[in-house]
VEXGU-663567 format. One record per residue: x, y, z of N, C-alpha, C, O in turn. Coordinates in Angstrom, 3 decimals, always signed. Example, Ala and Ser with C-alpha at 12.3 -4.5 7.8 and 13.67 -1.06 7.14 Angstrom:
BEGIN
@nxx:+13.190 | nyy:-5.690 | nzz:+7.800 | caxx:+12.300 | cayy:-4.500 | cazz:+7.800 | cxx:+13.200 | cyy:-3.300 | czz:+7.800 | oxx:+14.236 | oyy:-3.319 | ozz:+8.465 .
@nxx:+12.850 | nyy:-2.250 | nzz:+7.080 | caxx:+13.670 | cayy:-1.060 | cazz:+7.140 | cxx:+12.900 | cyy:+0.030 | czz:+7.870 | oxx:+13.409 | oyy:+1.138 | ozz:+8.039 .
This chain:
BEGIN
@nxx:+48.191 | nyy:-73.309 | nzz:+3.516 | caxx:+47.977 | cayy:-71.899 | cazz:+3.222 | cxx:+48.025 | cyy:-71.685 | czz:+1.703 | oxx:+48.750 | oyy:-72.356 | ozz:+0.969 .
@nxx:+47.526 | nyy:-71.089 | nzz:+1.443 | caxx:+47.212 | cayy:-70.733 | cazz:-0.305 | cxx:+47.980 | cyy:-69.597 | czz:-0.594 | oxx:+47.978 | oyy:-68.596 | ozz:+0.122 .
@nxx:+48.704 | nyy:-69.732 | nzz:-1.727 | caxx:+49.694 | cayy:-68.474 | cazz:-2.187 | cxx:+48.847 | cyy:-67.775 | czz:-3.121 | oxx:+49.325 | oyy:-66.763 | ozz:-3.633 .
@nxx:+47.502 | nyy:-68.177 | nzz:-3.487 | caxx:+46.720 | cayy:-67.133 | cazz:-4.363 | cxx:+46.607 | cyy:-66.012 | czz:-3.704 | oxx:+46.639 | oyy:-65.998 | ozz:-2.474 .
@nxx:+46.442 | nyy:-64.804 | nzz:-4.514 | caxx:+46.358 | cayy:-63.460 | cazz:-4.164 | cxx:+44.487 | cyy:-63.361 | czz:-5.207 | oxx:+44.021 | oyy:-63.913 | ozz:-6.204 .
@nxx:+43.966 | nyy:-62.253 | nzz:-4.114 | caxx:+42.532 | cayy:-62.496 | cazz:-5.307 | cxx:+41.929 | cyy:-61.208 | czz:-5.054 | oxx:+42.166 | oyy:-60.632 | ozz:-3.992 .
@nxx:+41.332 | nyy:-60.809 | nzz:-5.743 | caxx:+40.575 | cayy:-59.300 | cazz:-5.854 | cxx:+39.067 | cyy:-59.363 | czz:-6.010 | oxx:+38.380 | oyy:-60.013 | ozz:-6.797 .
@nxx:+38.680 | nyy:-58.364 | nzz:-4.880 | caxx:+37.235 | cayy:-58.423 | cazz:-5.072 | cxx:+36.654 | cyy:-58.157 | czz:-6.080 | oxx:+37.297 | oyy:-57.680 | ozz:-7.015 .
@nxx:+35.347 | nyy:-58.368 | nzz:-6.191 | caxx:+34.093 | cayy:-57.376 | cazz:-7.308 | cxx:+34.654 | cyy:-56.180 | czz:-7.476 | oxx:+35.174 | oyy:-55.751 | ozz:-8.506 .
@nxx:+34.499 | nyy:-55.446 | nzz:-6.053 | caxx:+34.509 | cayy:-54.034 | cazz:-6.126 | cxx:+35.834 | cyy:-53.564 | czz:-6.426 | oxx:+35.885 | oyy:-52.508 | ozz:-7.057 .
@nxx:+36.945 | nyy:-54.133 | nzz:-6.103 | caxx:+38.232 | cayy:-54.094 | cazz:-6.665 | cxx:+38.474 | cyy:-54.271 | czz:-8.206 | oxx:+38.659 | oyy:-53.485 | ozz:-9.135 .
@nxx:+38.412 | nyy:-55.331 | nzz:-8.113 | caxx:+37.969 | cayy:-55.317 | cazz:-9.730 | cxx:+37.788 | cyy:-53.997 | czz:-10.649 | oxx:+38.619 | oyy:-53.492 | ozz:-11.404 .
@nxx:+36.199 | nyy:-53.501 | nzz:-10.313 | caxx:+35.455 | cayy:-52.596 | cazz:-10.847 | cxx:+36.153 | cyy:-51.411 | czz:-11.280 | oxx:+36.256 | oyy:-50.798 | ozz:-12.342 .
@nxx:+36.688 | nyy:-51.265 | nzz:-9.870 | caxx:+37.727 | cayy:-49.647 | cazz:-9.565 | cxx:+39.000 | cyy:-50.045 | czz:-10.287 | oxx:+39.428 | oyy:-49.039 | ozz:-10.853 .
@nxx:+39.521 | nyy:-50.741 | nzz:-10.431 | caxx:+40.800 | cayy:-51.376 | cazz:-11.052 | cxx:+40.287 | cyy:-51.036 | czz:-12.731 | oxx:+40.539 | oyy:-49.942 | ozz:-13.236 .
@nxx:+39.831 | nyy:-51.706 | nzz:-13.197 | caxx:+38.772 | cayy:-51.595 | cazz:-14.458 | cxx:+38.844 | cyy:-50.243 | czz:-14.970 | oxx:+39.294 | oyy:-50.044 | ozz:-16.098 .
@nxx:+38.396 | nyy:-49.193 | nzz:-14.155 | caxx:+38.296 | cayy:-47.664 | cazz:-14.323 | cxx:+39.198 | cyy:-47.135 | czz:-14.577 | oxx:+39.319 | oyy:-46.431 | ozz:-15.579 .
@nxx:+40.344 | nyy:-47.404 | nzz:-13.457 | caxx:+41.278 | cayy:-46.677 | cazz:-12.943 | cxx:+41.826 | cyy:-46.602 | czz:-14.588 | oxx:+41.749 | oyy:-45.576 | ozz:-15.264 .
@nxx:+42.430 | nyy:-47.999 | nzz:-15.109 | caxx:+43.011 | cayy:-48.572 | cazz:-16.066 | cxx:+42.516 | cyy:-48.241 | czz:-17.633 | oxx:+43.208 | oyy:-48.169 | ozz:-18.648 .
@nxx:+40.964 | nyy:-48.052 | nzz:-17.455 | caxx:+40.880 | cayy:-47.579 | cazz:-18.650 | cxx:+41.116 | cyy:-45.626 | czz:-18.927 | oxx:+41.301 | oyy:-44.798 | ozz:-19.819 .
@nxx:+40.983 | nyy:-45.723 | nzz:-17.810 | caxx:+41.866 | cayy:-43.942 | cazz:-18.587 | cxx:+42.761 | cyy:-43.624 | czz:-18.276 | oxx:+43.005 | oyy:-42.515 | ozz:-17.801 .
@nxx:+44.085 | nyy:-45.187 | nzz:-18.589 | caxx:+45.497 | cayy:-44.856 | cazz:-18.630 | cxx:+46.292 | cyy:-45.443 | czz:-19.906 | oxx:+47.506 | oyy:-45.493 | ozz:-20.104 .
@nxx:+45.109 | nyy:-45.911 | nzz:-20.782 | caxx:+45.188 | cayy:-46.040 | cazz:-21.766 | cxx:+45.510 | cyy:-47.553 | czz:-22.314 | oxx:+45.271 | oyy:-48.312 | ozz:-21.374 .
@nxx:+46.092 | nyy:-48.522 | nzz:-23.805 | caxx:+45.954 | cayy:-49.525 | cazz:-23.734 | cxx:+47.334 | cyy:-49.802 | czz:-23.203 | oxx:+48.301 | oyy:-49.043 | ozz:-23.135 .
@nxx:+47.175 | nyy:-51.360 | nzz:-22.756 | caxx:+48.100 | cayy:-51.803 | cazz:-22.247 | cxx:+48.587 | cyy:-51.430 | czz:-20.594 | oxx:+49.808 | oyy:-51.383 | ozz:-20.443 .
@nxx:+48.073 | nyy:-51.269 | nzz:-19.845 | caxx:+48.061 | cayy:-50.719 | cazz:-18.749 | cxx:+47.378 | cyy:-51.387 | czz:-17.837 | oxx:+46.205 | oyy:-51.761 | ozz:-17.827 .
@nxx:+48.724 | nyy:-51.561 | nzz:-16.638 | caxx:+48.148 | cayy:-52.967 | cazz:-15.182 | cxx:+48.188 | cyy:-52.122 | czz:-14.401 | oxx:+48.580 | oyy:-50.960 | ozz:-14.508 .
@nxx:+47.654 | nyy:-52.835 | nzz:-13.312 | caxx:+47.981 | cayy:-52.259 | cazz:-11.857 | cxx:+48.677 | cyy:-53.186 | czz:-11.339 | oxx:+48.330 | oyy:-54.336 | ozz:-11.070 .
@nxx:+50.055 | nyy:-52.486 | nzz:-11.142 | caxx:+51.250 | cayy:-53.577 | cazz:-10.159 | cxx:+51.000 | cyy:-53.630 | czz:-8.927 | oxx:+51.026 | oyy:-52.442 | ozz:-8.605 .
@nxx:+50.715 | nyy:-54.374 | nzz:-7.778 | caxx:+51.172 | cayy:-54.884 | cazz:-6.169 | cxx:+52.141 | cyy:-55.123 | czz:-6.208 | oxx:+52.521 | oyy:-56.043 | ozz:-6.931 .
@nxx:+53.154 | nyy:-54.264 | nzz:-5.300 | caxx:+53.987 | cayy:-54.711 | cazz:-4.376 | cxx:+54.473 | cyy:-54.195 | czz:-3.073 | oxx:+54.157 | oyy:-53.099 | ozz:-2.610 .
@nxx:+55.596 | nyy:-55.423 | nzz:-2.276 | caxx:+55.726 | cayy:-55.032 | cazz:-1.094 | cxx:+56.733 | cyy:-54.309 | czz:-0.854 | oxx:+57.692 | oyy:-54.786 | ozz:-1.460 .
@nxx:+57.128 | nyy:-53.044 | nzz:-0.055 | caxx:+58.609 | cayy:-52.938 | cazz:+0.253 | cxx:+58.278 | cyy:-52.623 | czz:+1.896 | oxx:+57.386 | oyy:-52.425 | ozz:+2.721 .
@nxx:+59.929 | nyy:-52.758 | nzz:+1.647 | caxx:+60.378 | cayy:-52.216 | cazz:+3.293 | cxx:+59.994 | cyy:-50.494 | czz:+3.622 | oxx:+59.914 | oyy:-49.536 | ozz:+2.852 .
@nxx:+59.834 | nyy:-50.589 | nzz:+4.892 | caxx:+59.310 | cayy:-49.113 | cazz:+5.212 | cxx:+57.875 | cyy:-48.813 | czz:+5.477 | oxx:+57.011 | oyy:-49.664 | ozz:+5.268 .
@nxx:+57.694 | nyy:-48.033 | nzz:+5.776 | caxx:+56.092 | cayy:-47.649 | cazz:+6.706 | cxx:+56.364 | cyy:-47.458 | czz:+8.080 | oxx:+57.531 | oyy:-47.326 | ozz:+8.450 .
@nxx:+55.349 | nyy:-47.425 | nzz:+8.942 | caxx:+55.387 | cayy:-47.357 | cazz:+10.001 | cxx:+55.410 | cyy:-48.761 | czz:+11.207 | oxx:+55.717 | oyy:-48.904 | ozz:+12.390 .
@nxx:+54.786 | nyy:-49.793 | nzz:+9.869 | caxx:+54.866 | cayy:-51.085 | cazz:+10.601 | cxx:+56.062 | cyy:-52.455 | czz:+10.120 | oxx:+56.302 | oyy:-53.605 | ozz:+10.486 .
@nxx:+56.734 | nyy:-51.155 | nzz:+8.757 | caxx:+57.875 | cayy:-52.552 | cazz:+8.834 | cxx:+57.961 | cyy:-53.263 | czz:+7.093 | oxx:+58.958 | oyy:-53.757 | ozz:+6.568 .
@nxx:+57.095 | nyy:-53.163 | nzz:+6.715 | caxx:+56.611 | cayy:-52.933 | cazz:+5.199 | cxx:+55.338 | cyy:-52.378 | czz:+4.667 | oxx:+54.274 | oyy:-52.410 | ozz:+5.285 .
@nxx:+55.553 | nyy:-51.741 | nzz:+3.193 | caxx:+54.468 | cayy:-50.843 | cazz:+2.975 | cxx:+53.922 | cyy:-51.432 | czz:+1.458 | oxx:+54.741 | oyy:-51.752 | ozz:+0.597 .
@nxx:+52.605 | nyy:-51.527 | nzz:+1.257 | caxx:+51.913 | cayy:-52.040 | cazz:+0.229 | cxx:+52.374 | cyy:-50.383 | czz:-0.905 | oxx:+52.579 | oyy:-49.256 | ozz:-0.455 .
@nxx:+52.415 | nyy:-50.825 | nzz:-2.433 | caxx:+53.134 | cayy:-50.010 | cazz:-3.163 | cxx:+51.959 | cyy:-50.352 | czz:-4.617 | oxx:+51.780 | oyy:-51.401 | ozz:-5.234 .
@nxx:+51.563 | nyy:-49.498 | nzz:-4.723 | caxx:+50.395 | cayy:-49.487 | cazz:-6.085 | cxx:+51.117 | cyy:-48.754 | czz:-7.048 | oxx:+51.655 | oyy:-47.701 | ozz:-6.708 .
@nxx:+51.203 | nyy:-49.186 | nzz:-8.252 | caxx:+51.705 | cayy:-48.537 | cazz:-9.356 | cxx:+51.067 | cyy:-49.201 | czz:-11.274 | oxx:+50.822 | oyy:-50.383 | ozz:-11.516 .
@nxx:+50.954 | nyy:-48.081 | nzz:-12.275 | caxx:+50.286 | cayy:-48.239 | cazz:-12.953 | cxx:+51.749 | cyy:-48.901 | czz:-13.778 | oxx:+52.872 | oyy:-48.401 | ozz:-13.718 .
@nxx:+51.446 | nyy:-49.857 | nzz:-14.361 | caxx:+52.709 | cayy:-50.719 | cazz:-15.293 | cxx:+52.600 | cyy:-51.219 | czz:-16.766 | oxx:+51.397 | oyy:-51.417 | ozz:-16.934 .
@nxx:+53.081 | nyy:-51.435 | nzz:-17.591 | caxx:+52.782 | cayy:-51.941 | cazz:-19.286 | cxx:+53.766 | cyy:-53.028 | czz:-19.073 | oxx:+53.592 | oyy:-53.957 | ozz:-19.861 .
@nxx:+54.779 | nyy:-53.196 | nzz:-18.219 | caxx:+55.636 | cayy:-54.138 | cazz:-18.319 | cxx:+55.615 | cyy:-55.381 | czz:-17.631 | oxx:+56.038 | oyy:-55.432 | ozz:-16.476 .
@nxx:+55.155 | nyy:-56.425 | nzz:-18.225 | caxx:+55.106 | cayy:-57.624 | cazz:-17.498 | cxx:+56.138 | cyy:-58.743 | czz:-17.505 | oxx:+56.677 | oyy:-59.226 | ozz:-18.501 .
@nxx:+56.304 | nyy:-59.036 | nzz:-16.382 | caxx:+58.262 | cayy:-59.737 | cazz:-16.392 | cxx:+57.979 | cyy:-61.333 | czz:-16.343 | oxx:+56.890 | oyy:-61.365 | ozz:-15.770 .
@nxx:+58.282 | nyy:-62.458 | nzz:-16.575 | caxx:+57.871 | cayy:-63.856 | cazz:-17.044 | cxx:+57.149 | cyy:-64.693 | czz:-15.234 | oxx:+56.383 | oyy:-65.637 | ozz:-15.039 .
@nxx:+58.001 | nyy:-63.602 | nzz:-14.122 | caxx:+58.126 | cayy:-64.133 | cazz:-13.104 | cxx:+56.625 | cyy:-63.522 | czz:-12.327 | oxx:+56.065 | oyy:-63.996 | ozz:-11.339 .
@nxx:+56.256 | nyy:-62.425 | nzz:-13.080 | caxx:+54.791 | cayy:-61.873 | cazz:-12.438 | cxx:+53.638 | cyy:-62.638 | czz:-12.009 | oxx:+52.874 | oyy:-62.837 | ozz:-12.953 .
@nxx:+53.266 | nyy:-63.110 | nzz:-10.968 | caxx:+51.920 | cayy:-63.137 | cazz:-10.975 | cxx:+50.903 | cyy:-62.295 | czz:-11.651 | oxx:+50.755 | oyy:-61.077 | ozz:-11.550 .
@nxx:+50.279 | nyy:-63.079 | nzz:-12.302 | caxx:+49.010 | cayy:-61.913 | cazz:-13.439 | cxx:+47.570 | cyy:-62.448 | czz:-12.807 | oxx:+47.232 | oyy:-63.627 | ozz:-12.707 .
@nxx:+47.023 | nyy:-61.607 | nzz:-12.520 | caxx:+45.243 | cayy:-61.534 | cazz:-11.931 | cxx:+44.480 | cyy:-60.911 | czz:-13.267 | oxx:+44.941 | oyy:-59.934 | ozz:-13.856 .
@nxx:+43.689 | nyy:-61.347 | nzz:-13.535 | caxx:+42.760 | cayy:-61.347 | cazz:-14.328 | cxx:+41.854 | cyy:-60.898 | czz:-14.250 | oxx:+41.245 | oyy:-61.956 | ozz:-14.409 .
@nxx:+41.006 | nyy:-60.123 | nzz:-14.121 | caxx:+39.419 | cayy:-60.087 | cazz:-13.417 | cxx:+38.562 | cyy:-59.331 | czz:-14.080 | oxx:+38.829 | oyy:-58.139 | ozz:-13.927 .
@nxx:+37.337 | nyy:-59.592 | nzz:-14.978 | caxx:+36.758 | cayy:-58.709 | cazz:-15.479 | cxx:+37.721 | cyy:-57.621 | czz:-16.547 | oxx:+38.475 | oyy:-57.994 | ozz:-17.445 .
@nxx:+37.448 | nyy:-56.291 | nzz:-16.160 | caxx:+38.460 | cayy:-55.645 | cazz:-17.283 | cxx:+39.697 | cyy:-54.945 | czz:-16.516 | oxx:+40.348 | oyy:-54.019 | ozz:-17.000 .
@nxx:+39.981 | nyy:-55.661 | nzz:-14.945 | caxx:+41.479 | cayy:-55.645 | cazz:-14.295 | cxx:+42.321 | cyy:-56.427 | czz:-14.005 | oxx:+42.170 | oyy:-57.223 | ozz:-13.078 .
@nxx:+43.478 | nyy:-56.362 | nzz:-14.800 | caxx:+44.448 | cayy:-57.000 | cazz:-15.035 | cxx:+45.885 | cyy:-56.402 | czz:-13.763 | oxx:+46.463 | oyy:-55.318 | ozz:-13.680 .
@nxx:+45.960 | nyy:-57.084 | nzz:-13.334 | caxx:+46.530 | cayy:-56.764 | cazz:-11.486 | cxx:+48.081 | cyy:-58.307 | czz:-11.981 | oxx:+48.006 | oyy:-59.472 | ozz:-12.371 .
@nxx:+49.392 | nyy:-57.240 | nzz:-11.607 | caxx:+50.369 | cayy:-58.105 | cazz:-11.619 | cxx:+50.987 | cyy:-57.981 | czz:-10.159 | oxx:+50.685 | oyy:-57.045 | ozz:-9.420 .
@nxx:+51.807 | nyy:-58.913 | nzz:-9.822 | caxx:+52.857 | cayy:-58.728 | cazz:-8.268 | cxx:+53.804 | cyy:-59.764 | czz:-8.448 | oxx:+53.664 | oyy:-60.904 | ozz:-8.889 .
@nxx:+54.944 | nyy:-59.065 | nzz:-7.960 | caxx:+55.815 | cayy:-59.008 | cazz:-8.708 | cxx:+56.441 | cyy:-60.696 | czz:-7.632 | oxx:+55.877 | oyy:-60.931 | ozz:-6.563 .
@nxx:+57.532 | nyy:-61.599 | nzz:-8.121 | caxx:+58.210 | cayy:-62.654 | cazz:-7.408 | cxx:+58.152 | cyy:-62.489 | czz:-5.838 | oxx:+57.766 | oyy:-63.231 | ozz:-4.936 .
@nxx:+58.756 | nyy:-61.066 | nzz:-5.879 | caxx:+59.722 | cayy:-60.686 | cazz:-4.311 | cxx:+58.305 | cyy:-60.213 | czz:-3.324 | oxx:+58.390 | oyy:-60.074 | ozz:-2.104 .
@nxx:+57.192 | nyy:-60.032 | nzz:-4.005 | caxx:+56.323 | cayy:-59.801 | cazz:-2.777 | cxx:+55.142 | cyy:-61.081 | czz:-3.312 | oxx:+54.065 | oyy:-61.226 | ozz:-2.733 .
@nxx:+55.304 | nyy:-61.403 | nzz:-3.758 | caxx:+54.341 | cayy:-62.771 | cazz:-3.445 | cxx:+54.038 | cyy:-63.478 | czz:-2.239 | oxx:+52.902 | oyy:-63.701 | ozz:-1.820 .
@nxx:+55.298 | nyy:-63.877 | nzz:-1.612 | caxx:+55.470 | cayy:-64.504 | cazz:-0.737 | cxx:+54.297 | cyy:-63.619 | czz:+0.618 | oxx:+53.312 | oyy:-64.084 | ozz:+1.193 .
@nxx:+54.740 | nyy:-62.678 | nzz:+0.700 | caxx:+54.469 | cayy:-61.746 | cazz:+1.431 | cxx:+52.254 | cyy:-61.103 | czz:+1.418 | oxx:+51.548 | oyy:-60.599 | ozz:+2.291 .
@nxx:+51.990 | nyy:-61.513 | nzz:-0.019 | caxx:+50.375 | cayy:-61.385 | cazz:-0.098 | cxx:+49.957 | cyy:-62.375 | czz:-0.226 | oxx:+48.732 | oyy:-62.308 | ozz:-0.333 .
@nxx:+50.626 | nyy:-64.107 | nzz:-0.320 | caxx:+49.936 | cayy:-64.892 | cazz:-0.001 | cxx:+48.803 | cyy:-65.251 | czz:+0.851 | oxx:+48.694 | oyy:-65.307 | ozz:+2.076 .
@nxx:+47.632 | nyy:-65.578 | nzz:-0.518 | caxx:+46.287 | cayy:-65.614 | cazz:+0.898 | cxx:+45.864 | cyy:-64.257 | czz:+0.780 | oxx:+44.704 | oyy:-64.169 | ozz:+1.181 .
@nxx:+46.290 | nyy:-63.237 | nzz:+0.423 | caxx:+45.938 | cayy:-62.233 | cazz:+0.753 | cxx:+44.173 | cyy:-61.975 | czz:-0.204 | oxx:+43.686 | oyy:-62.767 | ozz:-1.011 .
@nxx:+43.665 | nyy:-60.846 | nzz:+0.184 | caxx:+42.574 | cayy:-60.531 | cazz:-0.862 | cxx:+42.560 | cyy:-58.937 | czz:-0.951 | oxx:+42.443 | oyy:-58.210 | ozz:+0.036 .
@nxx:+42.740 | nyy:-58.343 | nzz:-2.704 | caxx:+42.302 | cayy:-57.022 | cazz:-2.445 | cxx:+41.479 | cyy:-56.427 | czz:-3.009 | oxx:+41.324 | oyy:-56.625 | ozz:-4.214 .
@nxx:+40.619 | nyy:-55.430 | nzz:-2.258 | caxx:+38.867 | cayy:-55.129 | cazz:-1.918 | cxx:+39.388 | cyy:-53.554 | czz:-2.137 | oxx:+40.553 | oyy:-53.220 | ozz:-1.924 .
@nxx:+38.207 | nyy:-52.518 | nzz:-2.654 | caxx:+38.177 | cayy:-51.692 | cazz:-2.756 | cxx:+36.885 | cyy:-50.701 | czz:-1.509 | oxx:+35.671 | oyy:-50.898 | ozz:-1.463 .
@nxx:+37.328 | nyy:-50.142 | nzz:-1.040 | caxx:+36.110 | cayy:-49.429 | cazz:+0.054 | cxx:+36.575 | cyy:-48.137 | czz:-0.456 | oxx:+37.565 | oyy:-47.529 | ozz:-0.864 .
@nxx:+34.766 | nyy:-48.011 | nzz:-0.102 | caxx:+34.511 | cayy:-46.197 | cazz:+0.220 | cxx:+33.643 | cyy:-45.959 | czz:+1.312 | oxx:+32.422 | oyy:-46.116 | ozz:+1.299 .
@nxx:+34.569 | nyy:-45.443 | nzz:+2.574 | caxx:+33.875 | cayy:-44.928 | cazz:+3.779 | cxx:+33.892 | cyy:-43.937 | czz:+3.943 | oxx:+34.190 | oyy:-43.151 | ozz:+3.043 .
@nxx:+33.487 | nyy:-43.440 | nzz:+5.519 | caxx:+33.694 | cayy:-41.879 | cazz:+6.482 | cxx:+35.335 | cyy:-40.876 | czz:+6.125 | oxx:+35.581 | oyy:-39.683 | ozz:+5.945 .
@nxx:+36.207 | nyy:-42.235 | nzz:+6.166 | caxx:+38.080 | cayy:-41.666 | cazz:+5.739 | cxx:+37.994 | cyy:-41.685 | czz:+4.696 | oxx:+39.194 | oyy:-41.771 | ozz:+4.432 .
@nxx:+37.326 | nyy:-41.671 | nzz:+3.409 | caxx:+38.053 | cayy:-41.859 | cazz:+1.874 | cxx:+37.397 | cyy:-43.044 | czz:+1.283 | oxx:+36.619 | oyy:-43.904 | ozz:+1.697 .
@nxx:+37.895 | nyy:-42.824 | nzz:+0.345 | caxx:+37.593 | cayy:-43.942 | cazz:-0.912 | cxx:+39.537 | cyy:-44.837 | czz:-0.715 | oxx:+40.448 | oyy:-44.042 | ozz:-0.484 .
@nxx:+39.852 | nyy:-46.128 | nzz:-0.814 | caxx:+41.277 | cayy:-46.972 | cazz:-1.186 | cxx:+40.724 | cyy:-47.925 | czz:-1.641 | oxx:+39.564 | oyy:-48.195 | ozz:-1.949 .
@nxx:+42.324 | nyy:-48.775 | nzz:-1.671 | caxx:+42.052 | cayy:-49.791 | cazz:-2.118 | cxx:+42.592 | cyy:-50.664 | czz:-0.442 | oxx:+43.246 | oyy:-49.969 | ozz:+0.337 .
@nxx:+42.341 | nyy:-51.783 | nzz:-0.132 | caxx:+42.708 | cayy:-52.674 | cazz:+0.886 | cxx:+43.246 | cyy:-53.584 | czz:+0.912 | oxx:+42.582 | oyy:-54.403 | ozz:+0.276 .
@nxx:+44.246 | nyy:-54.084 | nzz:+1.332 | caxx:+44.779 | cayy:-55.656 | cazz:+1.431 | cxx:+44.501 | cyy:-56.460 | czz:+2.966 | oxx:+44.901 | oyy:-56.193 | ozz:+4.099 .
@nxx:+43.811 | nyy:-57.330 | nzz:+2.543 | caxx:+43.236 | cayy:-58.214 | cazz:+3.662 | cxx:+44.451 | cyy:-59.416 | czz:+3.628 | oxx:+44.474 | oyy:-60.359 | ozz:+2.837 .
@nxx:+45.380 | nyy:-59.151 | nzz:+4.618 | caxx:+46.431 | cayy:-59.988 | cazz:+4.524 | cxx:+46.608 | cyy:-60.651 | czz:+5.905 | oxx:+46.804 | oyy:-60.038 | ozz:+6.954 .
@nxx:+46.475 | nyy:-62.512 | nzz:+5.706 | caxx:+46.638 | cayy:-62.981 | cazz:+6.495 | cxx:+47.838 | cyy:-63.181 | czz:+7.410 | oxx:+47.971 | oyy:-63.609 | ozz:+8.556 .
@nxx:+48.835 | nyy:-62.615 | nzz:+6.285 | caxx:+50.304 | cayy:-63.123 | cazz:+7.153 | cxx:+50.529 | cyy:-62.114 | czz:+7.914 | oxx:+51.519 | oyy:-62.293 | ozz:+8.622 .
@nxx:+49.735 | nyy:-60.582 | nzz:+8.137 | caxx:+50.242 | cayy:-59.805 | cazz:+8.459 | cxx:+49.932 | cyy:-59.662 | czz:+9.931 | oxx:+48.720 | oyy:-59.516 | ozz:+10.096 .
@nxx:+50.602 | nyy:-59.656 | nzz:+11.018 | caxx:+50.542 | cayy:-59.848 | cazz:+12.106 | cxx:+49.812 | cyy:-58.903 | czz:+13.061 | oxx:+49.142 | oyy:-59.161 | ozz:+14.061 .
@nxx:+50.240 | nyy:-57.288 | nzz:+12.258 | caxx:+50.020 | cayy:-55.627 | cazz:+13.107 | cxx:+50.229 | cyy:-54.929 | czz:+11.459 | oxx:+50.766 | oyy:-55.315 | ozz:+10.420 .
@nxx:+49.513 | nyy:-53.755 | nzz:+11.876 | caxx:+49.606 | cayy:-53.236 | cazz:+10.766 | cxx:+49.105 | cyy:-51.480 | czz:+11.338 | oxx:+48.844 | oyy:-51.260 | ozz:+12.521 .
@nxx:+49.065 | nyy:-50.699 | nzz:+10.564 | caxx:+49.237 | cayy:-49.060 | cazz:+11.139 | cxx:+47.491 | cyy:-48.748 | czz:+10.913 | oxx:+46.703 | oyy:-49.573 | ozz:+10.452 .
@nxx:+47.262 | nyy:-47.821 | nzz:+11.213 | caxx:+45.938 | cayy:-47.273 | cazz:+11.709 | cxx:+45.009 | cyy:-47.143 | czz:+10.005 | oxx:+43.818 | oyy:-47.276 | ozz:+9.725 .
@nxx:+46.294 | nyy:-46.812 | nzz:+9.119 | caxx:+45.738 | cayy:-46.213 | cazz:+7.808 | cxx:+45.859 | cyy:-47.482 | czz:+6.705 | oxx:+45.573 | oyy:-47.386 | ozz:+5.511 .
@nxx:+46.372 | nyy:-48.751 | nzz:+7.417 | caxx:+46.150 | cayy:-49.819 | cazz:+6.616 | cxx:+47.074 | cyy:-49.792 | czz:+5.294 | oxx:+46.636 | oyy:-50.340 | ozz:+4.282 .
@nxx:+48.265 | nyy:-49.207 | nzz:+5.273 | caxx:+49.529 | cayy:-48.736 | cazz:+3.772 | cxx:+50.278 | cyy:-49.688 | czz:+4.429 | oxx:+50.310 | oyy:-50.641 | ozz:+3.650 .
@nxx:+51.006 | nyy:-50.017 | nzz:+5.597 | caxx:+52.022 | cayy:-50.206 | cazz:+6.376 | cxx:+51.604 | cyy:-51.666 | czz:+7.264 | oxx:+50.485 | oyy:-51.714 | ozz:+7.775 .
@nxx:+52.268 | nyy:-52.485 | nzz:+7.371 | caxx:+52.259 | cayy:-54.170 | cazz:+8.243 | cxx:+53.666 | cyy:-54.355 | czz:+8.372 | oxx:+54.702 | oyy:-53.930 | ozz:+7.859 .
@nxx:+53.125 | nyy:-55.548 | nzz:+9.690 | caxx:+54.474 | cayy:-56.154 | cazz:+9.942 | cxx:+54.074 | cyy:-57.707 | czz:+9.916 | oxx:+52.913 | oyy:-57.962 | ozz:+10.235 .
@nxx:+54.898 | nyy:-58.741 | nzz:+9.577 | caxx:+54.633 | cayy:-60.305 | cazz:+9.823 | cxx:+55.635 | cyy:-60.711 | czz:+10.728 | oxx:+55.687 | oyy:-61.881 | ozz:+11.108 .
């Protein structure tokens, strides 16, 4: 199983955006916590602080960190950006995740 975490094109793109009008120096953090409806909940947040232990993603002009304690947890994972019928998000296509809630925030492994 592969512990890379990887981001689409279209993730990317939207990441890219998001980031440039939050000015310089500015990531988008992944991580996991406890809570949701299925047991843990995916947690997006805009960050300047990068800690030695971060995973850092690279991509085009998005720079995507996650943090030690949820690594484990998006291993394998991939995240993709959609815009459908419900909204515009972002997605985590996560293999370890066993069940997960209707709105795709929330999994269990």
């Amino acid at each position: 199983m592969t512990t890379d975490v990887t981001i689409s094109d279209r993730a990317a793109r939207r990441i890219g955006e998001i980031l440039k009008g939050e000015g310089t120096g500015a990531m988008l953090r992944i991580s996991v916590e406890g809570g949701g409806c299925s047991g843990f909940q995916y947690k997006f947040d805009i960050d300047r602080d990068r800690t030695d232990d971060d995973l850092v993603i690279e991509q085009a002009n998005a720079v995507v960190l996650v943090d030690s304690a949820s690594q484990p947890f998006l291993a394998g994972s991939q995240v993709d950006f959609v815009d459908d019928l419900i909204g515009a998000s972002f997605r985590v296509n996560n293999p370890n995740a066993t069940a997960s809630c209707g709105c795709g925030t929330s999994f269990s492994i």
